[in-house]
Structure formats: structure tokens, C-alpha cells
C-alpha positions, 0 to 999 in steps of 0.5 A: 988687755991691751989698751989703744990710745983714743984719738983726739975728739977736737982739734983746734985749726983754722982759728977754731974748734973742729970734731976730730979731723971733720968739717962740723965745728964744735960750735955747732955742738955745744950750742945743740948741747946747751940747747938741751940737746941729747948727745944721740939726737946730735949725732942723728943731726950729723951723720958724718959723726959718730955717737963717741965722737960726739960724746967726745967733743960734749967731754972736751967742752965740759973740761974746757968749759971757761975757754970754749965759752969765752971762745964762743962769745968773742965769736958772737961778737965777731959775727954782731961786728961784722953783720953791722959793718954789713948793714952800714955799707949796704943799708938798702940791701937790708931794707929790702930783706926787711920788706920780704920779711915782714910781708911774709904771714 
């Protein structure tokens, strides 16, 4: 029997981790993954992916588990960084979505 050569379940571009050549990051993933997700739950929550495919990347995530998790908190960081700097620029804006929030039952 002849064997095919699997295609790369992630790949690395744009300063992240993607499923293959799609738009759904790894991220989105793992964090469904670790949430105790199943693999065929996941893939019901992104059409555009196959249920290999995400068994694929849930594979790559478990054998690059150390680097994927430092990728994903210096990603949090990242976002907590720059929601901050929002905030300082604009605190008024923030005020107001605070407003809405809390008088939202």
C-alpha cells in the first residue's frame, strides 16, 4: 500500500499560528481544547474545518505544548498591554461602556 504524505495540520504565518492554510487560528483551538472541549464539538464550532484537521491541530498542540502556551500567554499579555493603553487614551469611552454594562439586568 502506498502511503500519501499528510499535509501540515498548522502553520506558522502573520506572527501566528493558523489550521492549515485557513483563517481560524490555533488559538481558538486550543483554548476550546483546554475548555474541555471535545475535538467533534470543535469542528461542529468551525465549519470551514474538518474533524482530521482539528485533531491535527489539538496533535500539534500536544507535542509543542511548552511553545504554544508561552505563545499564548505572551499573547495575553500583548492584548492586557494594549486594552490598557486603550483605556488610558480614551478613559471616557470606557466610562461610558461601563455605564451600559452596569445597567444592563
Amino acid at each position: 500500500m502506498k502511503w500519501m504524505k499528510s499535509e501540515g495540520y498548522v502553520s506558522q504565518r502573520d506572527g501566528g499560528y493558523w489550521v492549515g492554510d485557513t483563517r481560524v487560528s490555533l488559538d481558538s483551538i486550543v483554548y476550546a481544547f483546554l475548555n474541555g472541549q471535545t475535538a467533534e464539538s470543535i469542528a461542529q464550532s468551525f465549519p470551514l474545518l474538518t474533524l482530521e484537521q482539528v485533531y491535527g491541530a489539538i496533535a500539534f498542540y500536544l507535542a509543542h505544548r511548552a511553545a504554544i502556551d508561552l505563545y499564548l500567554h505572551e499573547g495575553r499579555l500583548e492584548y492586557e498591554r494594549l486594552r490598557e493603553a486603550n483605556r488610558r487614551a480614551d478613559p471616557a469611552f470606557y466610562q461610558k461602556l461601563l455605564d451600559a454594562r452596569q445597567r444592563q439586568p
